[in-house]
C-alpha positions in Angstrom: 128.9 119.9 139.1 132.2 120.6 141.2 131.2 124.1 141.2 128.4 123.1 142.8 129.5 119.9 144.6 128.8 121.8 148.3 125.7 122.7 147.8 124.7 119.4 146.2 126.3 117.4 148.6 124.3 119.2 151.4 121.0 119.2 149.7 121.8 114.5 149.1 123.1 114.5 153.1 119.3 115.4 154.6 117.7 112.5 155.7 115.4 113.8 158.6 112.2 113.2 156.8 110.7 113.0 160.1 110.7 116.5 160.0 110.5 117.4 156.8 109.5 121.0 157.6 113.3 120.9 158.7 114.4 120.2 154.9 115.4 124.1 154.2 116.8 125.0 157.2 119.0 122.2 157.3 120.6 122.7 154.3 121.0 126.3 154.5 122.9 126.3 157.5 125.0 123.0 156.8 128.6 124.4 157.8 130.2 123.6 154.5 127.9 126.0 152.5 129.2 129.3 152.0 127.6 133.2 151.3 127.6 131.8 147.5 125.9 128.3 148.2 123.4 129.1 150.4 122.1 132.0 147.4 122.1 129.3 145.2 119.7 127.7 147.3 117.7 130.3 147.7 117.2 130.5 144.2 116.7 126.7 143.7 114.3 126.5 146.7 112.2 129.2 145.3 111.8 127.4 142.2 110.7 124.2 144.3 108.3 125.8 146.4 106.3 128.5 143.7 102.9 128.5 143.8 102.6 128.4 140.3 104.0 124.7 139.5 101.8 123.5 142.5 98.8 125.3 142.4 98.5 124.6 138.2 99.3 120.8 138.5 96.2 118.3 138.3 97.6 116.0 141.3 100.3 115.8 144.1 102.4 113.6 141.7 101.8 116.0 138.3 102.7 118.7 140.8 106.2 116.9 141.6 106.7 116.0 137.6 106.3 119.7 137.1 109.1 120.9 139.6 111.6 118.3 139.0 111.2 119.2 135.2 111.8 122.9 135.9 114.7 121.9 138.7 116.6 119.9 136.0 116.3 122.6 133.3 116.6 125.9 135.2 119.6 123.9 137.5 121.5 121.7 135.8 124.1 120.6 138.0 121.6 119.6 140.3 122.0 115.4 140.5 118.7 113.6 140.2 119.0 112.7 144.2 119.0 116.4 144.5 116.2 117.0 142.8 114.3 114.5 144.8 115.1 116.1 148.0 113.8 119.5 146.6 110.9 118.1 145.1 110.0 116.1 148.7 111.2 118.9 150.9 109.0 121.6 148.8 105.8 119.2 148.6 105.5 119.4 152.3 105.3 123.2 151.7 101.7 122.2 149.5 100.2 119.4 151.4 
C-alpha cells in the first residue's frame, strides 16, 4: 500500500459528492499524484466504469457488488474506502 499510498490517499480525500461527475477529474489532477499515479488511475478507473460489469449486473447494487469485487482483486492495494469512492464515482457514469 505505500507504493500506492498517493494515489489512494487522493482517491479517500474526494468528498464533493455534490458533483459527483467531478469524481475523476478531481483525483487525476490532485497535485500530489504524479505521471505514475495518475496511470494507475487510469487503469483503475477503467475497470470501475466498463460497460461490461454494469451493463451484465441484474440491479444498481449487483452492479456495484460486481465492480468492487473486480477492484479488490485486479487492485489490491486499493483500501476498501477506496473502493467505495470508485464504485460511487463510476455509478454516476451508469445512472
Amino acid at each position: 500500500m505505500d507504493l500506492h499510498r498517493k494515489l489512494v490517499s487522493a482517491l479517500e480525500a474526494f468528498d464533493r459528492w455534490e458533483k459527483p461527475w467531478e469524481f475523476y477529474e478531481s483525483v487525476s489532477s490532485a497535485t500530489s499524484l504524479d505521471v505514475d499515479d495518475r496511470e494507475k488511475l487510469k487503469r483503475v478507473w477503467e475497470v470501475a466504469t466498463e460497460s461490461g460489469g454494469w451493463l451484465a449486473s441484474t440491479d444498481f447494487v449487483d452492479g456495484c457488488s460486481l465492480v468492487d469485487d473486480r477492484l479488490a482483486s485486479g487492485f489490491p492495494w486499493l483500501s476498501a474506502k477506496a473502493r467505495r469512492q470508485l464504485v460511487n464515482g463510476a455509478s454516476y457514469q451508469w445512472l
